[in-house]
mmCIF entry with sequence, helices, sheets and N, C-alpha, C, O atoms, coordinates in Angstrom:
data_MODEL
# 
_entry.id   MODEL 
# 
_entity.id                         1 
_entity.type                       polymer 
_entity.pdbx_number_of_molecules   1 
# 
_entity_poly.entity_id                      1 
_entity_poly.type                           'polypeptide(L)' 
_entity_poly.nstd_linkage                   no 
_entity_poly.nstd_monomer                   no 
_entity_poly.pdbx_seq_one_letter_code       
;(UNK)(UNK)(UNK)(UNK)(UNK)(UNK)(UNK)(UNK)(UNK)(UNK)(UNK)(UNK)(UNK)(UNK)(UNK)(UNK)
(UNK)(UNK)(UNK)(UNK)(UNK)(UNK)(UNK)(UNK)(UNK)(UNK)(UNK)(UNK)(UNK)(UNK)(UNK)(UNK)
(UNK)(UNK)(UNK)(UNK)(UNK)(UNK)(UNK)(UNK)(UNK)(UNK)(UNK)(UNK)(UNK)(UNK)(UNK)(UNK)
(UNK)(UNK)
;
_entity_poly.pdbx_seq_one_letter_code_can   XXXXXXXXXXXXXXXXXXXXXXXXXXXXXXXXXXXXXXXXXXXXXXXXXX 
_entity_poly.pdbx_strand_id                 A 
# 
loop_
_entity_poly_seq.entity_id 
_entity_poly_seq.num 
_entity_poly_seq.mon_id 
_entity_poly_seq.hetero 
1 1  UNK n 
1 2  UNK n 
1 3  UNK n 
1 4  UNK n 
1 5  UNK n 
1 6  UNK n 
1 7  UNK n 
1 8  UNK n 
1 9  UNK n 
1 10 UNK n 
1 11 UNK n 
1 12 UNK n 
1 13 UNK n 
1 14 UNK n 
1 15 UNK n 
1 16 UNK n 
1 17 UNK n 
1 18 UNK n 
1 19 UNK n 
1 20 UNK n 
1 21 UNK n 
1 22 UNK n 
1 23 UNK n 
1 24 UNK n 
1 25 UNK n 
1 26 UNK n 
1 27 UNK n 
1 28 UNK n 
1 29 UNK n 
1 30 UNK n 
1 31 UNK n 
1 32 UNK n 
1 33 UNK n 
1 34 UNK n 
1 35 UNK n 
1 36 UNK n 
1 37 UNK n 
1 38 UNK n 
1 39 UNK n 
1 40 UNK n 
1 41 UNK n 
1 42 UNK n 
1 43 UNK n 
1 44 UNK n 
1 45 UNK n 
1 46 UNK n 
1 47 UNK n 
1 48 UNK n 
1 49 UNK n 
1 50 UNK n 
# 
_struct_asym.id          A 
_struct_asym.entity_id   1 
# 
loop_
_struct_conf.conf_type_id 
_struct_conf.id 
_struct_conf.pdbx_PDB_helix_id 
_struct_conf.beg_label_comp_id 
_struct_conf.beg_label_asym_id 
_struct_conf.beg_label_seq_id 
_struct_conf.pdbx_beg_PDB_ins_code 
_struct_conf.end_label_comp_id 
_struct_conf.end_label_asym_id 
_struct_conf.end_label_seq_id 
_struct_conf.pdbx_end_PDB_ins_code 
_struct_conf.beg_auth_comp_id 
_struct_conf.beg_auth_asym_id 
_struct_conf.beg_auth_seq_id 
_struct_conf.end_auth_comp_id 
_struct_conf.end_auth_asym_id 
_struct_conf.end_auth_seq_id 
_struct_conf.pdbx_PDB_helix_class 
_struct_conf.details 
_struct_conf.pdbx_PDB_helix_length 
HELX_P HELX_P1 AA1 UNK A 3  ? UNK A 10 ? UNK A 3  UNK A 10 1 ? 8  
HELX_P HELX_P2 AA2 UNK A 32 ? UNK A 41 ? UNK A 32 UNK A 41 1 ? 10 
# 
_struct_conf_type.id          HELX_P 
_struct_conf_type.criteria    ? 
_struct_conf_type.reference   ? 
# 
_struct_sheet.id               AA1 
_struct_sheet.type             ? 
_struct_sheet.number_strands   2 
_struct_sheet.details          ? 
# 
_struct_sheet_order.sheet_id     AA1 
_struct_sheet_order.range_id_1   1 
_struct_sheet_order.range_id_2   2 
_struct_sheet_order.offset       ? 
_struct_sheet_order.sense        anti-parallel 
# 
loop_
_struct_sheet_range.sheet_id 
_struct_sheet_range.id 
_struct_sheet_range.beg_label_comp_id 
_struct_sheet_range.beg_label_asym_id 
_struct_sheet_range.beg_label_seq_id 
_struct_sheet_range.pdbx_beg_PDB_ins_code 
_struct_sheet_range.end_label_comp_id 
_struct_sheet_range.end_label_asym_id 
_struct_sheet_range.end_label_seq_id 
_struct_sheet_range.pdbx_end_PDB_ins_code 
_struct_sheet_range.beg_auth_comp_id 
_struct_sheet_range.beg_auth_asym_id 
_struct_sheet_range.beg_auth_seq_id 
_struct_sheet_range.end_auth_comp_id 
_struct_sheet_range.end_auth_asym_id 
_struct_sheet_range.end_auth_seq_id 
AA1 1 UNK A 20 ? UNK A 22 ? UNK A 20 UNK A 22 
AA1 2 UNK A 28 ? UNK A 30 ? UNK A 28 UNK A 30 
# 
loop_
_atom_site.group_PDB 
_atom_site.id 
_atom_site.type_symbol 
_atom_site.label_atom_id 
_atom_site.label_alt_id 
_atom_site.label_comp_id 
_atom_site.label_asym_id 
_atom_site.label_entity_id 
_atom_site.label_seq_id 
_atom_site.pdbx_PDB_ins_code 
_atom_site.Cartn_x 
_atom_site.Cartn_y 
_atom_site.Cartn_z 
_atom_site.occupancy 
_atom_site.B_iso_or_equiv 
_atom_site.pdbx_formal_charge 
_atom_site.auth_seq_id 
_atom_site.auth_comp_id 
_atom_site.auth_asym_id 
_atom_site.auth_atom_id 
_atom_site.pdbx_PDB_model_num 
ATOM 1   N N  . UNK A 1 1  ? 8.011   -17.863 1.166   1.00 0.00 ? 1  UNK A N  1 
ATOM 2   C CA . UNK A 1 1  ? 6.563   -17.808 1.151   1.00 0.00 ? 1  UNK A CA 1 
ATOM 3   C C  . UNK A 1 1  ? 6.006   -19.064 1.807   1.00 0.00 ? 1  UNK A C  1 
ATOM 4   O O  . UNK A 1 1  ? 6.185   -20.215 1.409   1.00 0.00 ? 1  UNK A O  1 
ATOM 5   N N  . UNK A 1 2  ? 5.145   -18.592 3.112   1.00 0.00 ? 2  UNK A N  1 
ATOM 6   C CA . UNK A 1 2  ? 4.238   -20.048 3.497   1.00 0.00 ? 2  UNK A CA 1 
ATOM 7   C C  . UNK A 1 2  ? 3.204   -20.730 2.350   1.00 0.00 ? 2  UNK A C  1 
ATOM 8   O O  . UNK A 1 2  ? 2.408   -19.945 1.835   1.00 0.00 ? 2  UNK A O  1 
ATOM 9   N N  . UNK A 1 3  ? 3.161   -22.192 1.898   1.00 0.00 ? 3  UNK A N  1 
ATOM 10  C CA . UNK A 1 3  ? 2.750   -22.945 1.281   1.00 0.00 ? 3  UNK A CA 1 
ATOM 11  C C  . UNK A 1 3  ? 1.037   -22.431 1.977   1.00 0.00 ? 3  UNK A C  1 
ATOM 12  O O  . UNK A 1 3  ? 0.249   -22.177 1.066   1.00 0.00 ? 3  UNK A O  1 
ATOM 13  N N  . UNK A 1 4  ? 0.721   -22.345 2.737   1.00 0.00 ? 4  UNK A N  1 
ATOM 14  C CA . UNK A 1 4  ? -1.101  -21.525 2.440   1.00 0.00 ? 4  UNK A CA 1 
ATOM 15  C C  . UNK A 1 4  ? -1.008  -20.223 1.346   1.00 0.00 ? 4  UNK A C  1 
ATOM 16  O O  . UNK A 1 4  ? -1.620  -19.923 0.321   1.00 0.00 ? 4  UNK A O  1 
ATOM 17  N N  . UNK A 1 5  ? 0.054   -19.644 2.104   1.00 0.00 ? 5  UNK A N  1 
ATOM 18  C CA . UNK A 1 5  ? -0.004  -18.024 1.101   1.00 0.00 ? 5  UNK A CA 1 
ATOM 19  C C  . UNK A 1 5  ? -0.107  -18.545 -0.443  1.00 0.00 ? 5  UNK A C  1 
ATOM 20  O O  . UNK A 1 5  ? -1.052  -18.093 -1.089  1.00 0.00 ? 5  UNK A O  1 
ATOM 21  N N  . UNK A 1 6  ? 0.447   -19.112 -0.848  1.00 0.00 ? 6  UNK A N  1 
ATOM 22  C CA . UNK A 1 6  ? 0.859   -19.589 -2.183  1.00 0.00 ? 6  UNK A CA 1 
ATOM 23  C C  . UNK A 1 6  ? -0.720  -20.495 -2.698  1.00 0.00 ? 6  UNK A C  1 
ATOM 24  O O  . UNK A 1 6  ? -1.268  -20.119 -3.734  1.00 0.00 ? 6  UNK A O  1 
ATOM 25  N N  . UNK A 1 7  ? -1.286  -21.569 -1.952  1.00 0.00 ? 7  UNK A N  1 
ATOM 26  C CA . UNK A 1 7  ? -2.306  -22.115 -2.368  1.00 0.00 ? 7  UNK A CA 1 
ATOM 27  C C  . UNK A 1 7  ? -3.417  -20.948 -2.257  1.00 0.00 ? 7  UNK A C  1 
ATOM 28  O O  . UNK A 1 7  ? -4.307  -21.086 -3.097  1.00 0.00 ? 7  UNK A O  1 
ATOM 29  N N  . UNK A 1 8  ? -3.543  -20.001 -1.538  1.00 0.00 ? 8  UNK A N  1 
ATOM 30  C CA . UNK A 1 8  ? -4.469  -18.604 -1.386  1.00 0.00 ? 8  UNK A CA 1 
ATOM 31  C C  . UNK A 1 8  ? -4.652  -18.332 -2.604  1.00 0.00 ? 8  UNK A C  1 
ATOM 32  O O  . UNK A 1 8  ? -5.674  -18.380 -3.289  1.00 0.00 ? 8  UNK A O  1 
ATOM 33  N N  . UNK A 1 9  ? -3.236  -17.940 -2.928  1.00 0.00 ? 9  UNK A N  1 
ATOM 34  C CA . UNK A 1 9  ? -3.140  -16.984 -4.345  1.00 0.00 ? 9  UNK A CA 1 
ATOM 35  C C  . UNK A 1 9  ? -3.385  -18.076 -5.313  1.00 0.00 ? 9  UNK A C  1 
ATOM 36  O O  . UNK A 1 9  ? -4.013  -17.533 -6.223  1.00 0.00 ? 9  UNK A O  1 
ATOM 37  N N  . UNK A 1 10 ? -3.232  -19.276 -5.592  1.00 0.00 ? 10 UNK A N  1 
ATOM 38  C CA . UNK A 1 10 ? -3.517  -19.867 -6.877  1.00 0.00 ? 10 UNK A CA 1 
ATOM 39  C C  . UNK A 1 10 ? -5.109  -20.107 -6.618  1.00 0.00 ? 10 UNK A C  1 
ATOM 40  O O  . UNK A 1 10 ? -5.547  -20.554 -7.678  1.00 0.00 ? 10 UNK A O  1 
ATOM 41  N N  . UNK A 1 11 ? -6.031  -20.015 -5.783  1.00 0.00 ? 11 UNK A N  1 
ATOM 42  C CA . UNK A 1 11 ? -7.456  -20.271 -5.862  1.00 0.00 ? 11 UNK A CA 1 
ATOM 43  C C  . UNK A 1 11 ? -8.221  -18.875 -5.774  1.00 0.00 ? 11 UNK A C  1 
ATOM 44  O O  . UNK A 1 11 ? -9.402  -18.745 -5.452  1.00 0.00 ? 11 UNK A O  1 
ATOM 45  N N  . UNK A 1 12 ? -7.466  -18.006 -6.068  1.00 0.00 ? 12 UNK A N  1 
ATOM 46  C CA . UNK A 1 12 ? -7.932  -16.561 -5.817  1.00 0.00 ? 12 UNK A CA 1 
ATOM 47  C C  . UNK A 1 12 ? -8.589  -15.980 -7.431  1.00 0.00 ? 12 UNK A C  1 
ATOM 48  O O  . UNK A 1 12 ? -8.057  -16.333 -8.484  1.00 0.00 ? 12 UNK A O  1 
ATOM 49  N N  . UNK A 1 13 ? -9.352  -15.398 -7.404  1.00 0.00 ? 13 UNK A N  1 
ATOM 50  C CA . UNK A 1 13 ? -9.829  -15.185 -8.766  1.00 0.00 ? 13 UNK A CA 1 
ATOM 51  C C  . UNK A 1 13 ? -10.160 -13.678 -8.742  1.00 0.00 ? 13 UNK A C  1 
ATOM 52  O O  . UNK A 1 13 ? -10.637 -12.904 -7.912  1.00 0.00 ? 13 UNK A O  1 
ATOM 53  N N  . UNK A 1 14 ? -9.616  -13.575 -10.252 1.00 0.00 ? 14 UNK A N  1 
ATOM 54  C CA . UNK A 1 14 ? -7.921  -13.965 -11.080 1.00 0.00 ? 14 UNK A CA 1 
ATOM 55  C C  . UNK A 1 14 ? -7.094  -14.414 -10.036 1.00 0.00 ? 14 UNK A C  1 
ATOM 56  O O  . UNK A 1 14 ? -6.848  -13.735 -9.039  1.00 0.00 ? 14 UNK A O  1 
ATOM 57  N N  . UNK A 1 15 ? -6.543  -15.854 -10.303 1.00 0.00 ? 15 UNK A N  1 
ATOM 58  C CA . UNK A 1 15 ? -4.944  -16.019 -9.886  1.00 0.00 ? 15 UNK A CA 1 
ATOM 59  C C  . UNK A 1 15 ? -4.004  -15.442 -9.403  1.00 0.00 ? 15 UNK A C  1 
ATOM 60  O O  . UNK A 1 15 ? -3.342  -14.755 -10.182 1.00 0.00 ? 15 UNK A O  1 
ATOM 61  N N  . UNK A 1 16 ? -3.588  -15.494 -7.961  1.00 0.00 ? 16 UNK A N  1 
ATOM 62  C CA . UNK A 1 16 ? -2.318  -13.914 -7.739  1.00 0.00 ? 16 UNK A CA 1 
ATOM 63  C C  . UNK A 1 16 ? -1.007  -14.756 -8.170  1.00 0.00 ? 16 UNK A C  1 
ATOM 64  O O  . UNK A 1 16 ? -0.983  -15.672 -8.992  1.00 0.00 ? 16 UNK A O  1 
ATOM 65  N N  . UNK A 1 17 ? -0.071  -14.307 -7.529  1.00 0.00 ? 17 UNK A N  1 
ATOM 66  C CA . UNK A 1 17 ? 0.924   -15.049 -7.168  1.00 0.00 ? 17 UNK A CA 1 
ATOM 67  C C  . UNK A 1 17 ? 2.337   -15.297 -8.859  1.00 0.00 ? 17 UNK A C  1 
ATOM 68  O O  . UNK A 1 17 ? 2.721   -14.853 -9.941  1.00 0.00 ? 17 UNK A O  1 
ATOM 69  N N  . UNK A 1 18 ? 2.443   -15.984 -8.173  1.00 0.00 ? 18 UNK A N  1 
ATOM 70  C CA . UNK A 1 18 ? 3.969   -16.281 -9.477  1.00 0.00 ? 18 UNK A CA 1 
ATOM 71  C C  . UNK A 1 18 ? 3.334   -17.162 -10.446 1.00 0.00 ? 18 UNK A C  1 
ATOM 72  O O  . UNK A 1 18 ? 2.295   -17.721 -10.096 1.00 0.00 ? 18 UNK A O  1 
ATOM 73  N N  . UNK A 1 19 ? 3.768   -17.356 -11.534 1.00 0.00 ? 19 UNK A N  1 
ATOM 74  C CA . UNK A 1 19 ? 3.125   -18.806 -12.413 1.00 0.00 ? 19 UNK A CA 1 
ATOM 75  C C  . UNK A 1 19 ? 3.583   -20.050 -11.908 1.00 0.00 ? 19 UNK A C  1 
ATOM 76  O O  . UNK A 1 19 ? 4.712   -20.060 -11.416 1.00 0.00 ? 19 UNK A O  1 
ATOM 77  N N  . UNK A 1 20 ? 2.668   -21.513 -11.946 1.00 0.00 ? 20 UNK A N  1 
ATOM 78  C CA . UNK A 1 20 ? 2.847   -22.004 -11.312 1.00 0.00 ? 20 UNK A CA 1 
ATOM 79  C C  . UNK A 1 20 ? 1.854   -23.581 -12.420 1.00 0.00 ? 20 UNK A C  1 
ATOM 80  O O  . UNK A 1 20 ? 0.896   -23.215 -13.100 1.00 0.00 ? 20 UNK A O  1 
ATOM 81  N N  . UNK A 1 21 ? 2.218   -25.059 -12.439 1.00 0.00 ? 21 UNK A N  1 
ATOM 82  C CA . UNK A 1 21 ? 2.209   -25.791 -13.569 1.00 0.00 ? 21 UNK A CA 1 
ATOM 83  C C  . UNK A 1 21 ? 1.058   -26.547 -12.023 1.00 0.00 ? 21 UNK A C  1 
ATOM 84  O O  . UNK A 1 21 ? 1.104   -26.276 -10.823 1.00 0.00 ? 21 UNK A O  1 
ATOM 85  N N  . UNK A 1 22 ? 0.331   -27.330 -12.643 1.00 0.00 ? 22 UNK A N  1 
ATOM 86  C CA . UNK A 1 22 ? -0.592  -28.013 -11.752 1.00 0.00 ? 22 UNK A CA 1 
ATOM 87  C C  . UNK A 1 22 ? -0.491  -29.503 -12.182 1.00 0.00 ? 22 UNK A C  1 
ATOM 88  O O  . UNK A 1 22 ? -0.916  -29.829 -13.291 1.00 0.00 ? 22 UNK A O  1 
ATOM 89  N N  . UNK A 1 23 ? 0.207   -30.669 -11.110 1.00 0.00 ? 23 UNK A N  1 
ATOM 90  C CA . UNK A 1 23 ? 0.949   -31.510 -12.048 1.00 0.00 ? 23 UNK A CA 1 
ATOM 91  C C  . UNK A 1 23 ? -0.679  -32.351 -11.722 1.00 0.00 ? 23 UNK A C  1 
ATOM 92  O O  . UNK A 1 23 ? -1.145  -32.989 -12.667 1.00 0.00 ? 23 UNK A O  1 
ATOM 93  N N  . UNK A 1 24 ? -1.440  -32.318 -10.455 1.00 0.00 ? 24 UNK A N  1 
ATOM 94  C CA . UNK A 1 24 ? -2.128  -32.990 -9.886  1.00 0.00 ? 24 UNK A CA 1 
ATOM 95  C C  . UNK A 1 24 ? -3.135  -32.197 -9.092  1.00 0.00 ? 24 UNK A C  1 
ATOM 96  O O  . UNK A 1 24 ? -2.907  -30.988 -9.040  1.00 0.00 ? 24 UNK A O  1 
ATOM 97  N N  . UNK A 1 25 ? -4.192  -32.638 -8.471  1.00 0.00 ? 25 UNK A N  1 
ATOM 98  C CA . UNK A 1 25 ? -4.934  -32.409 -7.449  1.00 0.00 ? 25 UNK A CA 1 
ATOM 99  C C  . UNK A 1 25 ? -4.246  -31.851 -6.194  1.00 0.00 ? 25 UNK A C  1 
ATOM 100 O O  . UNK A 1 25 ? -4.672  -30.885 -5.561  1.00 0.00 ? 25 UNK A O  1 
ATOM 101 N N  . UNK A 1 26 ? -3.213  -32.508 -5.914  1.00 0.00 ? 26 UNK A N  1 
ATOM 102 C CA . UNK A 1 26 ? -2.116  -31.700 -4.948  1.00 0.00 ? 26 UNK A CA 1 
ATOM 103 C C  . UNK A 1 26 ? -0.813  -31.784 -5.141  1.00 0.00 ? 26 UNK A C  1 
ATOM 104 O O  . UNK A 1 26 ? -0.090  -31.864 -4.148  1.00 0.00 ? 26 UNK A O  1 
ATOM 105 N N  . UNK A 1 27 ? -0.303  -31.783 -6.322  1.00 0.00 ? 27 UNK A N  1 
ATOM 106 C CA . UNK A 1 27 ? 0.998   -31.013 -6.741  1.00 0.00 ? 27 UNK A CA 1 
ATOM 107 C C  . UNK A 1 27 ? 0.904   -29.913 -8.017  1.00 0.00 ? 27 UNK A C  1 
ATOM 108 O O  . UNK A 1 27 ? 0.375   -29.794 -9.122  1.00 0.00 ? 27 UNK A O  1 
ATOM 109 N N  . UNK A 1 28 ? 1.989   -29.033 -6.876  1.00 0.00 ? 28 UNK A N  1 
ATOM 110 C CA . UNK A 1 28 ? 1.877   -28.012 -7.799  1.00 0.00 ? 28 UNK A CA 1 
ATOM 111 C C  . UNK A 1 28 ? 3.084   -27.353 -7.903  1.00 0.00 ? 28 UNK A C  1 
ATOM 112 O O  . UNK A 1 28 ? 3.525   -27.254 -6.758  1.00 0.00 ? 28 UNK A O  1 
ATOM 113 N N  . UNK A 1 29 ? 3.834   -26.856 -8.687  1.00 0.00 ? 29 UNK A N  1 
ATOM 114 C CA . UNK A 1 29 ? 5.315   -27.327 -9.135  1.00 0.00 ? 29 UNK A CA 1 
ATOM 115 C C  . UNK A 1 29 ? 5.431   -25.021 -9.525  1.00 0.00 ? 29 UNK A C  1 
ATOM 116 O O  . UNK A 1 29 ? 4.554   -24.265 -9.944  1.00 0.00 ? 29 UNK A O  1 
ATOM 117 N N  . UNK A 1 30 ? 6.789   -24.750 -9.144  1.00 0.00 ? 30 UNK A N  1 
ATOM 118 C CA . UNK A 1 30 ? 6.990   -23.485 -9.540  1.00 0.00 ? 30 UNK A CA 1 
ATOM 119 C C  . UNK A 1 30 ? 8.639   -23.558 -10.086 1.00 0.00 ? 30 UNK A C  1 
ATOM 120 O O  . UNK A 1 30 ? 9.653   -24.129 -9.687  1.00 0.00 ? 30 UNK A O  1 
ATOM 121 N N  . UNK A 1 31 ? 8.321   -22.712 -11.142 1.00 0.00 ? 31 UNK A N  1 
ATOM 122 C CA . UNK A 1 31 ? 9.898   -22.624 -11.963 1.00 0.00 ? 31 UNK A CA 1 
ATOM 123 C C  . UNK A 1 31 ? 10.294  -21.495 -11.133 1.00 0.00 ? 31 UNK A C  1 
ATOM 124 O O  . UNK A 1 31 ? 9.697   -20.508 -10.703 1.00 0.00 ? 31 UNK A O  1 
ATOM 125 N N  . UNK A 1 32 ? 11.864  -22.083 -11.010 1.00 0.00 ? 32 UNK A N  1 
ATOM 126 C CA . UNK A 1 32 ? 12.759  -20.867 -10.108 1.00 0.00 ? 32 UNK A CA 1 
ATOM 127 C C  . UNK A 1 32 ? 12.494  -19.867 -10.835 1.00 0.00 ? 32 UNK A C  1 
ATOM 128 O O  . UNK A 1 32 ? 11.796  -19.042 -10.247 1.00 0.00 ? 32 UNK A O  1 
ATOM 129 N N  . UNK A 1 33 ? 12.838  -19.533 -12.149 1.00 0.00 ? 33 UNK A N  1 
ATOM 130 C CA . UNK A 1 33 ? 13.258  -18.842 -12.711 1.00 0.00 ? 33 UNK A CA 1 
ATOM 131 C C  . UNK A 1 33 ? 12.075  -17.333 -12.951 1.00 0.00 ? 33 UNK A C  1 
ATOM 132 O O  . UNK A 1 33 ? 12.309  -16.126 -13.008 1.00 0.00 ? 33 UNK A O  1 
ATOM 133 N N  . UNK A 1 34 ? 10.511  -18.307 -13.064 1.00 0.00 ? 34 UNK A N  1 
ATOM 134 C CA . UNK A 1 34 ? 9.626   -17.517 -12.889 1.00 0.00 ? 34 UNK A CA 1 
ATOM 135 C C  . UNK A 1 34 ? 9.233   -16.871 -11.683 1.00 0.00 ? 34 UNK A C  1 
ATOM 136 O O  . UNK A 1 34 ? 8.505   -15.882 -11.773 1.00 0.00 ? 34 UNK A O  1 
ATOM 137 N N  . UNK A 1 35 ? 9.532   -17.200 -10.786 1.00 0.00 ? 35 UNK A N  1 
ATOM 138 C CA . UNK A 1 35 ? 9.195   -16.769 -9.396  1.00 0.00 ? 35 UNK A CA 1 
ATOM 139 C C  . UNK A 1 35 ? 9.963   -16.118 -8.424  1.00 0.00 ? 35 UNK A C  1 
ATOM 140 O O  . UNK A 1 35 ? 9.610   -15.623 -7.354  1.00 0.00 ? 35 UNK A O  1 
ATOM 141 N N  . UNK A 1 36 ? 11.797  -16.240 -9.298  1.00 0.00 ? 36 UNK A N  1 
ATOM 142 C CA . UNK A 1 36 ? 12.704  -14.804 -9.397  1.00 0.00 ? 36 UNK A CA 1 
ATOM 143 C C  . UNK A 1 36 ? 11.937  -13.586 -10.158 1.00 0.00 ? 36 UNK A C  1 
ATOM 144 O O  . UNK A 1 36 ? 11.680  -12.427 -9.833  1.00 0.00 ? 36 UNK A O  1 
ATOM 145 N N  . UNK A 1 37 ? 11.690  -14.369 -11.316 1.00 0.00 ? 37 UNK A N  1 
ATOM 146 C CA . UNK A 1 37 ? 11.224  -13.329 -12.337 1.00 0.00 ? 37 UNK A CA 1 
ATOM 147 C C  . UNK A 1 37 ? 10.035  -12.170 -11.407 1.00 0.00 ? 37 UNK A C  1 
ATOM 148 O O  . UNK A 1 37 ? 10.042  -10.939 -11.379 1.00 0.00 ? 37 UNK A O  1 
ATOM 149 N N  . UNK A 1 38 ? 9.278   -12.966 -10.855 1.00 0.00 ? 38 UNK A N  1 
ATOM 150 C CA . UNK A 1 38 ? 8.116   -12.195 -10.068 1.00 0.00 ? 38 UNK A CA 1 
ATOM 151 C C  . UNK A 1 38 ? 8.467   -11.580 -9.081  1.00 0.00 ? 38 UNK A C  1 
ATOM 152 O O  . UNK A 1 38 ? 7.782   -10.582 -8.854  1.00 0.00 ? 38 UNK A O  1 
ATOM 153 N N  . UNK A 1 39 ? 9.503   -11.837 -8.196  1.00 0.00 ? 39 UNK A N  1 
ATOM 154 C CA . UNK A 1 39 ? 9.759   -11.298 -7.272  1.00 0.00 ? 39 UNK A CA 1 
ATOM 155 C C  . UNK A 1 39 ? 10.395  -9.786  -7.470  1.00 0.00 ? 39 UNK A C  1 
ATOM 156 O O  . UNK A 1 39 ? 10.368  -8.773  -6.771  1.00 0.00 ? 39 UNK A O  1 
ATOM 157 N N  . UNK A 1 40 ? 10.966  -10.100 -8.720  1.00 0.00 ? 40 UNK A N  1 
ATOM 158 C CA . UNK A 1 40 ? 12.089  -8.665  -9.344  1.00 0.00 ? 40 UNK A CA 1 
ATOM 159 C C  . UNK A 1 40 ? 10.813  -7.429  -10.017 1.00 0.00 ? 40 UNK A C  1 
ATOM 160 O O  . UNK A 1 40 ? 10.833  -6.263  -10.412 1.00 0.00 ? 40 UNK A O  1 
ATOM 161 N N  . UNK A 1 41 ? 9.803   -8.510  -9.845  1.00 0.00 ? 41 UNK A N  1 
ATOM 162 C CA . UNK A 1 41 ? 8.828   -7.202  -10.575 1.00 0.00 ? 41 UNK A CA 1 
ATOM 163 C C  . UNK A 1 41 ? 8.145   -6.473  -9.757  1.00 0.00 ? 41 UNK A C  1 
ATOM 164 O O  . UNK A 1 41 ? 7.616   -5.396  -10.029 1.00 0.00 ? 41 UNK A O  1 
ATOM 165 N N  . UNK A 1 42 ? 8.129   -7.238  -8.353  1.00 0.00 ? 42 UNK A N  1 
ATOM 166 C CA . UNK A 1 42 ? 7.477   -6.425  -7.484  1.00 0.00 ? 42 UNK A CA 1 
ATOM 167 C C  . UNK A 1 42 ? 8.761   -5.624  -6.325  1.00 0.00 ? 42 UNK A C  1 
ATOM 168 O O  . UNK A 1 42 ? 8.543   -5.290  -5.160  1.00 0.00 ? 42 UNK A O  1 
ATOM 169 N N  . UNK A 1 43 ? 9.703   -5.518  -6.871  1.00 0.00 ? 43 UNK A N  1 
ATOM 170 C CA . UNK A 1 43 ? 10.920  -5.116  -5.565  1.00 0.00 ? 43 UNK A CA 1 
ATOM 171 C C  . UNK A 1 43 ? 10.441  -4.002  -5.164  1.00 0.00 ? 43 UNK A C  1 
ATOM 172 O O  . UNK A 1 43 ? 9.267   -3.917  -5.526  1.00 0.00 ? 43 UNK A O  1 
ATOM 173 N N  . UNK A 1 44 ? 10.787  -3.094  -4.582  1.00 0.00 ? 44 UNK A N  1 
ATOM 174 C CA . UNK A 1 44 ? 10.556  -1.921  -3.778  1.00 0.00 ? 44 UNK A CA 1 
ATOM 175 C C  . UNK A 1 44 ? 11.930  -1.621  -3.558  1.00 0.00 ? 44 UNK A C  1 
ATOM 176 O O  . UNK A 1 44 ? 12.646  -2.579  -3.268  1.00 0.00 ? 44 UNK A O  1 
ATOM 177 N N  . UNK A 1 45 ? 12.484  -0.421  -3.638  1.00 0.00 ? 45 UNK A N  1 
ATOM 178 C CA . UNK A 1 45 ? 13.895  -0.483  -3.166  1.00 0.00 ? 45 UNK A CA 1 
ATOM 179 C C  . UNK A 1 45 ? 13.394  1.336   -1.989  1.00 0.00 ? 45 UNK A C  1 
ATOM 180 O O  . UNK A 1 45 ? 13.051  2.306   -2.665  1.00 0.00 ? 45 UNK A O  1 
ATOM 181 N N  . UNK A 1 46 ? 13.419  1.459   -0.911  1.00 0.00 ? 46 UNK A N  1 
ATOM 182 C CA . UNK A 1 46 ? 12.959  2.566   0.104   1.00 0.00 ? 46 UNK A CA 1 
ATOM 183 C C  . UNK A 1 46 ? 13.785  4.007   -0.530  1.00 0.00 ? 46 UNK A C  1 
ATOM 184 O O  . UNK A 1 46 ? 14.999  4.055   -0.728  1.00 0.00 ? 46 UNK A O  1 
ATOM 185 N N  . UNK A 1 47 ? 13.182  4.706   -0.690  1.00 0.00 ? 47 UNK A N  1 
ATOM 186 C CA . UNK A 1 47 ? 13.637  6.096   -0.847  1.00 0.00 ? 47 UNK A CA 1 
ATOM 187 C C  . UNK A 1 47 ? 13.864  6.606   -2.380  1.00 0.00 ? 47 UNK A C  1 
ATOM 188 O O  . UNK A 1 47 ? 14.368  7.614   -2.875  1.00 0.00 ? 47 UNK A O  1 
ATOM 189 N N  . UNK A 1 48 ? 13.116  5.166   -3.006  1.00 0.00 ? 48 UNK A N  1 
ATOM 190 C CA . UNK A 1 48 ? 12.902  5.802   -4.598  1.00 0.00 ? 48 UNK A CA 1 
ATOM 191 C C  . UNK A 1 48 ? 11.627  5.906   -4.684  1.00 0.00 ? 48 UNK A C  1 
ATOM 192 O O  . UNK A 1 48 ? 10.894  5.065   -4.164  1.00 0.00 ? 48 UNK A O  1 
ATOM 193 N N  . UNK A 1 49 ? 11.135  7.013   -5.392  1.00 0.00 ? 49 UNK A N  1 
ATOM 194 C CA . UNK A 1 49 ? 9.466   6.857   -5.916  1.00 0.00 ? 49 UNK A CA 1 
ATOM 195 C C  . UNK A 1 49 ? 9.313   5.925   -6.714  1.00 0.00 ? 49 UNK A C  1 
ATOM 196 O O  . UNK A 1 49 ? 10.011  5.393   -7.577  1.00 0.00 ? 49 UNK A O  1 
ATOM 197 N N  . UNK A 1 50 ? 7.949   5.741   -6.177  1.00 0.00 ? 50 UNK A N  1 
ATOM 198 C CA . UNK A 1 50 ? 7.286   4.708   -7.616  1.00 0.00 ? 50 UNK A CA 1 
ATOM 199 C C  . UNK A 1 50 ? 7.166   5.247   -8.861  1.00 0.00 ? 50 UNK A C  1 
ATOM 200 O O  . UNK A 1 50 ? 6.733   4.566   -9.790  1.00 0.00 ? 50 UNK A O  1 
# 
């Protein structure tokens, strides 16, 4: 993911994107684990229905 896409989605209202900890004004920190987690929720695998 490009670092705009990602600042998009955290100033987007509601919030898109993966969860994400705001350490500062410009750091902003993502747990692997959550942003596997997000990715597995949106998979698509071709030739199964939704």
């Amino acid at each position: 993911m490009d670092a705009s896409t990602l600042r998009r989605w955290r100033t987007a209202r509601p919030p898109q994107g993966p969860p994400f900890v705001s350490i500062s004004e410009r750091v902003v920190l993502y747990s692997a684990l959550d942003v596997a987690e997000w990715l597995r929720s949106r998979r698509t695998v071709p030739g199964r229905e939704a």
